[in-house]
C-alpha positions as CSV (number, residue, x, y, z in Angstrom):
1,X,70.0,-92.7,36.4
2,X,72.0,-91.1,39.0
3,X,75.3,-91.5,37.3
4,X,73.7,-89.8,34.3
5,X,72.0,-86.5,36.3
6,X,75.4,-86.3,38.1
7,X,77.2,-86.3,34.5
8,X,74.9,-83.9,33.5
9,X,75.5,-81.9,36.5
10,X,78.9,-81.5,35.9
11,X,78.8,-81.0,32.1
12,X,76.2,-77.6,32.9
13,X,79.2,-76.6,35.8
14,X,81.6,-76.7,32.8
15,X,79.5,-74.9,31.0
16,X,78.8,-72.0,33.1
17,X,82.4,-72.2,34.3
18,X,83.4,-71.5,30.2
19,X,80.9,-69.3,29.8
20,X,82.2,-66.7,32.2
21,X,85.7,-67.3,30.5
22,X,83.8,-66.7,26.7
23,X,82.3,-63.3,28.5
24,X,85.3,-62.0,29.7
25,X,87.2,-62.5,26.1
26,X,87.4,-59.4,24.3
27,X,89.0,-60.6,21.3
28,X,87.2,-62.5,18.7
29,X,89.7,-65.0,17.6
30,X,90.4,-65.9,21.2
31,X,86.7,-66.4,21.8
32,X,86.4,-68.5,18.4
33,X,89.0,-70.5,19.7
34,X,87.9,-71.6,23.4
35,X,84.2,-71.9,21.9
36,X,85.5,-74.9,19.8
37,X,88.0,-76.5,22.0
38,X,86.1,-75.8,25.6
39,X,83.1,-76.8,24.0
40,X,84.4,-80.4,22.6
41,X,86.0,-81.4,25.7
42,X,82.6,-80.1,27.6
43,X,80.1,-82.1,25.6
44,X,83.4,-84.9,24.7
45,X,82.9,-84.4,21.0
46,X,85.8,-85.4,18.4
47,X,85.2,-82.4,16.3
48,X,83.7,-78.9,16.3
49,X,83.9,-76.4,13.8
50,X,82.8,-72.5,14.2
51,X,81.6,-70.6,11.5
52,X,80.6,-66.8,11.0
53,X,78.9,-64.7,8.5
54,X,81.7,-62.9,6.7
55,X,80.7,-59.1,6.8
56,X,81.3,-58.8,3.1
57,X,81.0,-61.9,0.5
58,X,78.4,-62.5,3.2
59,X,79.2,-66.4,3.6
60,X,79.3,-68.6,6.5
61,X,82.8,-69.0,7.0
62,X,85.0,-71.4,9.3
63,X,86.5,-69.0,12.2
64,X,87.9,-71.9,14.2
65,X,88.0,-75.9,13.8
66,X,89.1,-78.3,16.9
67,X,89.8,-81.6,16.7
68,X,91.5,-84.9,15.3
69,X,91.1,-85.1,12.0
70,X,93.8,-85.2,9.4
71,X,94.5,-82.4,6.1
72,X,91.7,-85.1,4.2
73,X,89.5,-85.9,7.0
74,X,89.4,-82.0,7.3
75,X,88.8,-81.8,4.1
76,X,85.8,-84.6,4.1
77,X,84.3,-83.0,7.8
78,X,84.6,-79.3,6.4
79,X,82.0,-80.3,3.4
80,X,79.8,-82.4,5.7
81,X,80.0,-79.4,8.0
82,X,78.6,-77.1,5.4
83,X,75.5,-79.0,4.5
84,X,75.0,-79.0,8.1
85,X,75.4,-75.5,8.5
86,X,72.7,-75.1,5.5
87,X,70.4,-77.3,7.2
88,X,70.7,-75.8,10.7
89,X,70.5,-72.7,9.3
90,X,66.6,-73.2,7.9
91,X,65.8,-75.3,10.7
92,X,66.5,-72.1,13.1
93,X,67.5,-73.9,16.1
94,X,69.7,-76.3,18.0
95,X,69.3,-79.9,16.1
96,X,70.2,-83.6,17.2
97,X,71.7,-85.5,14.5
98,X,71.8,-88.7,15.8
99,X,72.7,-90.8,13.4
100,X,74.3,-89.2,10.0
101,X,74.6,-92.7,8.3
102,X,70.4,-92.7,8.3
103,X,70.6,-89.0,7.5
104,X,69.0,-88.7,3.8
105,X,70.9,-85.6,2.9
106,X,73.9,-86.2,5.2
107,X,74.9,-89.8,4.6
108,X,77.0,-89.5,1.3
109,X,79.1,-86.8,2.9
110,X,79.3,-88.7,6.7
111,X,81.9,-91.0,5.7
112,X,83.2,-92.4,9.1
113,X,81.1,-89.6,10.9
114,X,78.3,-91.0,13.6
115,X,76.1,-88.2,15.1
116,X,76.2,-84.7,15.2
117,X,74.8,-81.4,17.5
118,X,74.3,-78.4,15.9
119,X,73.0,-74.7,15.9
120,X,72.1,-71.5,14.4
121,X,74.3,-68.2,16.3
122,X,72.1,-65.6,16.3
123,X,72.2,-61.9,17.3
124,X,69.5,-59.3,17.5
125,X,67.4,-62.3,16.1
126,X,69.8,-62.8,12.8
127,X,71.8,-65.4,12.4
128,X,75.4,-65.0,12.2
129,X,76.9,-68.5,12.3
130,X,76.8,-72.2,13.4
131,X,78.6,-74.4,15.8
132,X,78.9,-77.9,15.4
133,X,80.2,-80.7,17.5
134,X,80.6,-84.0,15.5
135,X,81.2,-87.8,17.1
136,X,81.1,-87.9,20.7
137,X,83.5,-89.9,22.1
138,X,84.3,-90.8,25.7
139,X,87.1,-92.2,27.9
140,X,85.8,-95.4,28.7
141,X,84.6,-95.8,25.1
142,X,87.0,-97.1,22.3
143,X,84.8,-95.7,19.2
144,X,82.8,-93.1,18.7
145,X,79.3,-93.2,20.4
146,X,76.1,-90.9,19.3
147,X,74.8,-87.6,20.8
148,X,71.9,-88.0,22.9
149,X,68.8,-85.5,23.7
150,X,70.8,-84.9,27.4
151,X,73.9,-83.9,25.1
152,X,71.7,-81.4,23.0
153,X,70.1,-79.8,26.3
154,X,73.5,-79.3,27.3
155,X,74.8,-77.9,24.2
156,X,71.8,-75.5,23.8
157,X,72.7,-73.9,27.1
158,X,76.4,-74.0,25.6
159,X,75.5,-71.8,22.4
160,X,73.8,-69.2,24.8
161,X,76.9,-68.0,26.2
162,X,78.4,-68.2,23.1
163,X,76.4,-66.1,21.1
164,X,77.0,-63.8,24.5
165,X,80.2,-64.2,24.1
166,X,80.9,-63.1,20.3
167,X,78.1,-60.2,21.0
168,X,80.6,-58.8,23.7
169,X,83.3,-59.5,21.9
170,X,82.2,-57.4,18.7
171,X,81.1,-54.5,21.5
172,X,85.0,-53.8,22.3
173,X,86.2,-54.2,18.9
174,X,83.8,-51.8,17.5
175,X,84.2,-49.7,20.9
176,X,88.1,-49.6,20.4
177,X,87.8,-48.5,16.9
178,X,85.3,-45.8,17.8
179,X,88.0,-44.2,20.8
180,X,90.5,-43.0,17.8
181,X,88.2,-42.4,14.7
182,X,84.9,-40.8,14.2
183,X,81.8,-42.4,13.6
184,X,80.9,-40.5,10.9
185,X,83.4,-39.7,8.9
186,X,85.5,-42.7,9.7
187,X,88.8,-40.0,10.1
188,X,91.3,-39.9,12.9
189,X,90.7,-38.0,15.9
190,X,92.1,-36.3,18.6
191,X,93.4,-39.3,20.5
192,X,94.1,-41.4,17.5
193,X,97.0,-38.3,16.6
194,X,97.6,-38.5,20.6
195,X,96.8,-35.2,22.2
């Protein structure tokens, strides 16, 4: 029990630790990219794959994948991942699947896949993507083990800073775009020409 609340511990350290890294990103790819990768090796998770609402065809898209998998496991994870995305999309909030084999509409698509944490990015109360962390795997562990309802705490307090994160993110593009064109007409101005 003490091992566990001290793994814990240090997990939510991570986390806050990342987090302040995710705020101060003002690029969006860069803060696509440490949301997948810091968030694996926080929550030790095989896979995780980050998708966004494209502003136009209006699709959730994949911004940024991490892991182990091969061109076809890709290929296998990236349709699992959409059903997923579907799911946690309707279910409107941070979801445990702990085992995908027993999972009725997730089983065909699974194939080696155990367990699964995933959740809904929101902003101003709309979503605008998922996150999802697939087959937890640990040092001392030669397969893959399952998520557990610690891991999902953990990953819930994750996705806060990350929906932070993209929030601020979006502020400077939109904020650097506003210095050198005008909002309403969308023309140059003055310090776009350079005076």
């Amino acid at each position: 029990r003490e091992a566990r609340s001290s793994a814990r511990a240090t997990k939510v350290s991570a986390i806050n630790e990342t987090g302040i890294r995710l705020l101060s990103a003002r690029d969006p790819a860069e803060v696509a990219r440490m949301t997948t990768s810091s968030g694996a090796l926080i929550l030790e998770a095989d896979h995780a794959v980050l998708r966004l609402q494209d502003p136009d065809s209006k699709r959730f898209v994949i911004k940024s994948y991490y892991g182990s998998a091969d061109a076809r496991g890709q290929e296998q994870l990236f349709k699992l991942d959409k059903q997923v995305c579907v799911e946690t999309l309707k279910a409107r909030q941070p979801r445990l699947l702990r085992n995908l084999a027993k999972d009725v509409g997730l089983a065909a698509l699974a194939g080696g896949l155990r367990s699964a944490v995933a959740a809904p990015l929101k902003r101003d109360g709309r979503p605008i993507g998922t996150l999802a962390f697939y087959d937890k795997v640990a040092a001392d562990q030669f397969f893959p083990g399952y998520f557990s309802d610690d891991d999902l705490q953990v990953f819930a307090r994750y996705v806060s800073y990350v929906e932070r994160a993209l929030e601020n993110a979006a502020f400077h593009v939109a904020t650097a775009k506003h210095r050198n064109f005008d909002e309403e007409t969308g023309l140059p101005n003055a310090d776009y020409w350079g005076r």
